[in-house]
Backbone as a printed PyTorch tensor [residue, N CA C, xyz], in Angstrom:
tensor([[[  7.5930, -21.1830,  15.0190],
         [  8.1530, -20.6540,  13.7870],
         [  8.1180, -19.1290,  13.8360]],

        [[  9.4070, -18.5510,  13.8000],
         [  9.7170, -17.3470,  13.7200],
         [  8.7850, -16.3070,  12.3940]],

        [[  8.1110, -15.4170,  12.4870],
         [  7.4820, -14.7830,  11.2690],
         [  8.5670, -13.9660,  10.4500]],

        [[  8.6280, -13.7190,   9.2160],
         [  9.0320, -13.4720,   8.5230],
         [  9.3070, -11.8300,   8.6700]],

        [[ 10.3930, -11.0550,   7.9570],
         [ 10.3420,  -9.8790,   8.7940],
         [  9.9770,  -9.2610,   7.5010]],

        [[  9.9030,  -8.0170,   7.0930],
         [  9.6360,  -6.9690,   5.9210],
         [ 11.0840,  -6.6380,   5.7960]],

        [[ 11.0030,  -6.3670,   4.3580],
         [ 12.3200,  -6.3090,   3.9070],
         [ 12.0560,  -4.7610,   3.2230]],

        [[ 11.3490,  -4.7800,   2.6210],
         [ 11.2670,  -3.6620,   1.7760],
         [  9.5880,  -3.2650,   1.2620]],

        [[  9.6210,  -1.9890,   2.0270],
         [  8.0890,  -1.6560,   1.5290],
         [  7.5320,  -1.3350,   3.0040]],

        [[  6.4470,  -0.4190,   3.3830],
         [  4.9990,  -0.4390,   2.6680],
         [  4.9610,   0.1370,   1.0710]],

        [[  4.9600,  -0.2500,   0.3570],
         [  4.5040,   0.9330,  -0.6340],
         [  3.2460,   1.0730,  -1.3910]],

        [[  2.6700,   1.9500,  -1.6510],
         [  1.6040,   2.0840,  -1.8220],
         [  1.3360,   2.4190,  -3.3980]],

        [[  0.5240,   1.4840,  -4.0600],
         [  0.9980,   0.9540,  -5.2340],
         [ -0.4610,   1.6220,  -6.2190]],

        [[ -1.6380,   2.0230,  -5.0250],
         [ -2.8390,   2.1250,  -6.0540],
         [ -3.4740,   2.8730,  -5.3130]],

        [[ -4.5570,   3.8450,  -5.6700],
         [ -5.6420,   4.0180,  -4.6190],
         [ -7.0100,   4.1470,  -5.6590]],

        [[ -8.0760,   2.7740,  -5.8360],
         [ -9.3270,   3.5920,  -6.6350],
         [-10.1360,   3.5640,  -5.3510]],

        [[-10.9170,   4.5050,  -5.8860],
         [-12.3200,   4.6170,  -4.9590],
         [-11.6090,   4.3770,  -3.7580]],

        [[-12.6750,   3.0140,  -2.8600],
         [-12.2770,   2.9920,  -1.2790],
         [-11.4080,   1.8160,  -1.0160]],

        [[-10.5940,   1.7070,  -2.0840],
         [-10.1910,   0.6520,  -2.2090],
         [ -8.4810,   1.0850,  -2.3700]],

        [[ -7.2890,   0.0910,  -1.8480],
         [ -5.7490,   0.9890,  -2.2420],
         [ -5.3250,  -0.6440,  -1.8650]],

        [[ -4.0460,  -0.5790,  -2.9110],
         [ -3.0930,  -1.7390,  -2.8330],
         [ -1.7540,  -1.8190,  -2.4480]],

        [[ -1.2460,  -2.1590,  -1.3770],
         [  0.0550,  -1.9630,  -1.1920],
         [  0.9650,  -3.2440,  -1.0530]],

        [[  2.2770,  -3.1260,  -1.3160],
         [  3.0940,  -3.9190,  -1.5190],
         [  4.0250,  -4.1280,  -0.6760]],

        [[  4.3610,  -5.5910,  -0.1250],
         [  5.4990,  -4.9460,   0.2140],
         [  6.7140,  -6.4880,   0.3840]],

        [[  7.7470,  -6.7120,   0.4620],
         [  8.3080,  -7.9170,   0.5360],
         [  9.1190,  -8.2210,   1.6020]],

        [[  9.2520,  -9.6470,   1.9240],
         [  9.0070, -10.2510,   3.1030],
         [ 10.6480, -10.7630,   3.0020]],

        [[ 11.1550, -11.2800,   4.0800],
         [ 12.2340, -12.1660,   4.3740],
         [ 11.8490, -13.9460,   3.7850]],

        [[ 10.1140, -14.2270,   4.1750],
         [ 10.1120, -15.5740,   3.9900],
         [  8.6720, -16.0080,   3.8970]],

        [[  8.0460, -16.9910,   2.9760],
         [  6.5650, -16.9840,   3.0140],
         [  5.8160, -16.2220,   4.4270]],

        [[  4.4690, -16.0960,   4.1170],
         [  3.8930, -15.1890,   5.2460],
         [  2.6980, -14.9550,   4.4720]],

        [[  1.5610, -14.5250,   5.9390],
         [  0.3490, -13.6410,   5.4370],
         [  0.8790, -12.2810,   5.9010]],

        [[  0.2430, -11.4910,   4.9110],
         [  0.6660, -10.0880,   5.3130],
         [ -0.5350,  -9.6980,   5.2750]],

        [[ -1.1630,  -8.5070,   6.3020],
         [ -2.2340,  -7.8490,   6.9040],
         [ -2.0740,  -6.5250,   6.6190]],

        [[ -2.9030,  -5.7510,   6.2400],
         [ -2.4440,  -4.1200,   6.2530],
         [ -4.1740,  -3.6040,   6.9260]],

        [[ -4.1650,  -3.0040,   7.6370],
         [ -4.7600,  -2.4950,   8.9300],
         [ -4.8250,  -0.5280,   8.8240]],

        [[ -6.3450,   0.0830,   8.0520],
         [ -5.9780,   1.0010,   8.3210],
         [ -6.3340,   1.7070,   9.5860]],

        [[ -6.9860,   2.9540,  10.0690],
         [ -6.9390,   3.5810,  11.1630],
         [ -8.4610,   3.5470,  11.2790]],

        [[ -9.0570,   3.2600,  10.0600],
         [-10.6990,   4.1520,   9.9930],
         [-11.1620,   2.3220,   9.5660]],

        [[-10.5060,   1.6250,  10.1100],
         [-11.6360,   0.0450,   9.9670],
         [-11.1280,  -0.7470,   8.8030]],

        [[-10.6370,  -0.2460,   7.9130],
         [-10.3570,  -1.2100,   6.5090],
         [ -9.2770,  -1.7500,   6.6900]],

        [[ -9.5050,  -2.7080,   5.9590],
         [ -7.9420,  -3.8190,   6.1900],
         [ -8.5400,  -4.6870,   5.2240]],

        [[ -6.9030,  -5.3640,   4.6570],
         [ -6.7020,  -5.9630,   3.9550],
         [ -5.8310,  -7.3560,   3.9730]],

        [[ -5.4020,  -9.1630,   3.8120],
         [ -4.9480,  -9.7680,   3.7820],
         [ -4.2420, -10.1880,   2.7380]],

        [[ -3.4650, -10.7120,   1.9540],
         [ -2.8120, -11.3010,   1.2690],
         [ -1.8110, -12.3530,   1.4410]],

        [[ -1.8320, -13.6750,   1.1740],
         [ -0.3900, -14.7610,   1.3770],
         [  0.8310, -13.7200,   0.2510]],

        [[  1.7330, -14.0390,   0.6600],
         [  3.0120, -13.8440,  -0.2320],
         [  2.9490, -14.7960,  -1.5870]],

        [[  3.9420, -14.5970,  -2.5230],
         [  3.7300, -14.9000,  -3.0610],
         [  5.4280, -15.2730,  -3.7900]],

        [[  6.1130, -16.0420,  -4.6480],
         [  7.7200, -15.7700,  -4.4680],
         [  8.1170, -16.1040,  -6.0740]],

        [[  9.2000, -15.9230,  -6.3190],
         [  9.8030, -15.4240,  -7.4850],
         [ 11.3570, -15.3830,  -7.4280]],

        [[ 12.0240, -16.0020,  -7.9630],
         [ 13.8480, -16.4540,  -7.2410],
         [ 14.0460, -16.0310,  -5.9970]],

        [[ 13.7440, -17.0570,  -4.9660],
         [ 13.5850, -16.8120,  -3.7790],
         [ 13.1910, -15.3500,  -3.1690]],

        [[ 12.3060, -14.7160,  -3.6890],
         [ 11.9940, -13.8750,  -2.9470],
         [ 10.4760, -13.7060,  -2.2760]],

        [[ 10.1510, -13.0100,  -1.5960],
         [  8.7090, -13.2520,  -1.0460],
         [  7.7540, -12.0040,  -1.0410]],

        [[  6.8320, -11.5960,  -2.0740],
         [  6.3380, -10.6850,  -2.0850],
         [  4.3210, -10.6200,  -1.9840]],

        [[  4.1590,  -9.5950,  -1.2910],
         [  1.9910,  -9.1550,  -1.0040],
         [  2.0250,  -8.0860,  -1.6760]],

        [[  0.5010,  -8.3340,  -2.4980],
         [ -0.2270,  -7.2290,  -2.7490],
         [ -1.2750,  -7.4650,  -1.8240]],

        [[ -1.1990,  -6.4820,  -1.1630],
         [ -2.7910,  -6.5220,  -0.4590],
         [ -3.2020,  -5.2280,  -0.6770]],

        [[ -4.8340,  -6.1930,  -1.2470],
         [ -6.0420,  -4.9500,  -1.6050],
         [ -6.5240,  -4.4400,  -0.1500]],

        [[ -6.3220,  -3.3260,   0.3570],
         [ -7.1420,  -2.7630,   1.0250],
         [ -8.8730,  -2.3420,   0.8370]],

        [[ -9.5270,  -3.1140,   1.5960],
         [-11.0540,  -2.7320,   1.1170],
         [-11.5630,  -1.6420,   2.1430]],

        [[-12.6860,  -1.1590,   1.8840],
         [-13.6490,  -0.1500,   2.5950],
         [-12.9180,   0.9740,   3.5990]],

        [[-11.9750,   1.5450,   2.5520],
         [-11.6290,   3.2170,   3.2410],
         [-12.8930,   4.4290,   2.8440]],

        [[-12.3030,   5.0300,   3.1840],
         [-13.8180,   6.4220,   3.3470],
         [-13.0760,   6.9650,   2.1230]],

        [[-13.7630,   8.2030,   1.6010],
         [-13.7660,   8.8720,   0.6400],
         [-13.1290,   9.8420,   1.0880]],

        [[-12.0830,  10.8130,   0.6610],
         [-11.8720,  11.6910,   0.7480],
         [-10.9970,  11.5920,   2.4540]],

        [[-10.2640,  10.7720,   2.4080],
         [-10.2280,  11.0710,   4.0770],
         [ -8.5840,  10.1780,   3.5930]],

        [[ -7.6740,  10.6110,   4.9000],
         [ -6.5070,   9.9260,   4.9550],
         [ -6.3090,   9.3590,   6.1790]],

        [[ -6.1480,   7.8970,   6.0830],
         [ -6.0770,   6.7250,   7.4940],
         [ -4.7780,   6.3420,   7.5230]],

        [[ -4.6860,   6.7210,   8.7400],
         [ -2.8010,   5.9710,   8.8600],
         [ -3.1380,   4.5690,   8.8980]],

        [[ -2.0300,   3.6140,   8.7450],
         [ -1.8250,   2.4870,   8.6160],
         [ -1.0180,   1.2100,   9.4210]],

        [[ -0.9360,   0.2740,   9.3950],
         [  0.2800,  -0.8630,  10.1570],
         [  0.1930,  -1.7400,   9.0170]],

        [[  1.6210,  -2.5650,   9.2910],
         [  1.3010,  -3.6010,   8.6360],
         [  2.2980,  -4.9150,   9.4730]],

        [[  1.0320,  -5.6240,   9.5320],
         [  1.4460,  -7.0920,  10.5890],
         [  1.8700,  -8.1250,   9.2970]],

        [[  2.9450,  -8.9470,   9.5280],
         [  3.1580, -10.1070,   8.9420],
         [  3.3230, -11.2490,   9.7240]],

        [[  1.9590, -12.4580,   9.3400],
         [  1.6540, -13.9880,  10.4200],
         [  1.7850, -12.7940,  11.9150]],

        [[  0.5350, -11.5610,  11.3430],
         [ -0.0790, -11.3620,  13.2550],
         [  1.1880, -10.1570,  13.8050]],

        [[  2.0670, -10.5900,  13.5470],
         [  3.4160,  -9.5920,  14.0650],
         [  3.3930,  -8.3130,  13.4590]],

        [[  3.4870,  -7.1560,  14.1890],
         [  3.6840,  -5.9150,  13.5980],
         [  5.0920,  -5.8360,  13.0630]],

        [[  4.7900,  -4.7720,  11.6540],
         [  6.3160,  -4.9830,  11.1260],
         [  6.2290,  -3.5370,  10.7080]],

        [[  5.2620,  -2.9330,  10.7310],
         [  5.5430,  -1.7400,  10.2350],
         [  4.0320,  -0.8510,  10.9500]],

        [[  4.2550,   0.5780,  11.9020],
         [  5.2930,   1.5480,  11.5750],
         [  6.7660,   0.5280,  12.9090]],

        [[  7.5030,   0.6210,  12.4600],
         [  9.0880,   0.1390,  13.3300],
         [  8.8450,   1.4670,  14.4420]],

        [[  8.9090,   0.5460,  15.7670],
         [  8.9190,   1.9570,  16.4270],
         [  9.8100,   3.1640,  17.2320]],

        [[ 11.1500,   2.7020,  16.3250],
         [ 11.8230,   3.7470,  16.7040],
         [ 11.8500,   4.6020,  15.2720]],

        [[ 10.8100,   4.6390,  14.7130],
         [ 10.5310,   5.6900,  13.6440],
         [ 10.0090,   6.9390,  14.1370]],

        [[ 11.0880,   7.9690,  14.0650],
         [ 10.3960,   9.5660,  14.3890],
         [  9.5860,  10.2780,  12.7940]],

        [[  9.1790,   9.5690,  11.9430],
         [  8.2630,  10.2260,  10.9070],
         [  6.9220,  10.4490,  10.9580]],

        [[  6.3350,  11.0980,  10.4370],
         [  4.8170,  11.0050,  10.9160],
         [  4.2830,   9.7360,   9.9610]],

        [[  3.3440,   9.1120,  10.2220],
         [  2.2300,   7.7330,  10.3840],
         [  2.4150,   7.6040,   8.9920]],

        [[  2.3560,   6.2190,   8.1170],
         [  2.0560,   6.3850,   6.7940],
         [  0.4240,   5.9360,   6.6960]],

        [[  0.2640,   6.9590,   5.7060],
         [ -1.4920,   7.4060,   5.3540],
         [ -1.7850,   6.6150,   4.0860]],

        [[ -3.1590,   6.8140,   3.6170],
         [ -3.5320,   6.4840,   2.5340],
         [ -4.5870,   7.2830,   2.5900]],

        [[ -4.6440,   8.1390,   1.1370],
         [ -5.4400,   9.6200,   0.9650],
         [ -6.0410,   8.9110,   0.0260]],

        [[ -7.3500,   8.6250,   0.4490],
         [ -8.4450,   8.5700,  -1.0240],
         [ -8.7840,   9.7640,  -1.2580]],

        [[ -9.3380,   9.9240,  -2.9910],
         [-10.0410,  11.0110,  -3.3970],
         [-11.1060,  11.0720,  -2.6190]],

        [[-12.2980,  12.3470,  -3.3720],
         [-13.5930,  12.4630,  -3.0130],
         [-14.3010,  11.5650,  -3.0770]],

        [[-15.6870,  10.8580,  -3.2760],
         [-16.4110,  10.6040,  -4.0330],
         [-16.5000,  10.7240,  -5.3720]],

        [[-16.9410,  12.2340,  -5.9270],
         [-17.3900,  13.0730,  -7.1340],
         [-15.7670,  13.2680,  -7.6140]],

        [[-14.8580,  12.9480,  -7.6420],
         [-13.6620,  13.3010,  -8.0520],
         [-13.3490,  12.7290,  -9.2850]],

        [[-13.6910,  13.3470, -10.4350],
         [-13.3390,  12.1510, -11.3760],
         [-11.9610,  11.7610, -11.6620]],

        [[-11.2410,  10.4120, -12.1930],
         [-10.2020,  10.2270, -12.1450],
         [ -9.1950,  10.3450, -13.7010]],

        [[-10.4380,  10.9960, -14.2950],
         [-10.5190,  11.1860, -16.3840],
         [ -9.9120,  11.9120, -16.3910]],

        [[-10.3150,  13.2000, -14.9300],
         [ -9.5260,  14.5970, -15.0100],
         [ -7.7140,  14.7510, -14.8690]],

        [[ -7.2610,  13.7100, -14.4770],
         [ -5.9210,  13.2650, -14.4150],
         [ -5.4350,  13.6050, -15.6740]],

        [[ -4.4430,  14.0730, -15.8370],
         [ -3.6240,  13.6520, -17.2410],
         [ -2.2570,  12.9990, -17.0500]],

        [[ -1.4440,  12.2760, -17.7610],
         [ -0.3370,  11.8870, -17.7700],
         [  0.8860,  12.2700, -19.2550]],

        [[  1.5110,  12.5720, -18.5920],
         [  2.5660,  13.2920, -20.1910],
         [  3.6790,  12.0060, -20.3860]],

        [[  3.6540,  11.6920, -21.4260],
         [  4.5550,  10.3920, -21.5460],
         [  6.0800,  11.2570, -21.0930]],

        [[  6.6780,  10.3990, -21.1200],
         [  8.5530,  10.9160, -20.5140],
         [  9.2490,  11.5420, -21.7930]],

        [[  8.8940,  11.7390, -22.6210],
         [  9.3890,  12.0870, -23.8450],
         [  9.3030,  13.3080, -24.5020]],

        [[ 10.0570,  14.4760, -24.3070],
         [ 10.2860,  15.7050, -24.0660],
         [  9.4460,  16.1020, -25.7200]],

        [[  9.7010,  15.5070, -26.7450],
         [  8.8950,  15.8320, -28.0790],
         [  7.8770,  15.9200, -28.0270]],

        [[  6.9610,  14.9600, -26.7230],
         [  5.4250,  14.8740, -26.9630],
         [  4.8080,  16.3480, -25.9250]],

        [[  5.9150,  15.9290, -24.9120],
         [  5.1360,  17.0910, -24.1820],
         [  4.9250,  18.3870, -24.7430]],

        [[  5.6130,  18.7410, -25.6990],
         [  5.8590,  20.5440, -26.3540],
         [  4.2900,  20.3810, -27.0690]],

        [[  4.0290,  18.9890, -27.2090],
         [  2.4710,  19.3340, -28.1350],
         [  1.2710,  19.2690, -27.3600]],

        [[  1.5140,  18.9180, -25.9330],
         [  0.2600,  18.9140, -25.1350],
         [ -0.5270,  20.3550, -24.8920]]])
């Protein structure tokens, strides 16, 4: 049985702490694997929705403060980086440790609210 190919995605959907979730969707059921550079990796089955086939996989135990390039195998097969890609590696940048994430702000899309921030 042929593995399923990636259709669309890595994308990278979260990052707390040492932990990041990425997404991405498939041609056809599948486990999808995401593999970073510094040891962490993550599994997920697909999952589907009018025929389509989509992973979240939680990435566990990245380092703090550090950015690990990535792969992502689907059923074992590499599907991503494609290697006639001339871009540089896709990463995943955790914060610090001590970084709090409170310090963030977000401005809703709505040009009235922002004039009062």
């Amino acid at each position: 049985m042929r593995a399923g190919r990636l259709l669309i995605g890595p994308l990278l959907r979260r990052v707390v702490g040492t932990r990041a979730t990425v997404w991405v969707e498939t041609s056809a059921p599948a486990v999808v694997t995401v593999r970073a550079a510094d040891g962490a990796s993550g599994t997920a089955p697909t999952f589907s929705a009018y025929d389509h086939h989509y992973a979240l996989v939680v990435v566990e135990g990245l380092a703090p403060d550090r950015a690990a390039s990535y792969e992502v195998l689907i059923d074992d097969e590499m599907a991503w980086p494609v290697s006639e890609n001339n871009f540089p590696p896709s990463v995943i940048r955790t914060r610090a440790a001590d970084d709090r994430e409170t310090d963030l702000r977000l401005l809703p899309g709505d040009d009235r609210a922002r004039r009062h921030v």
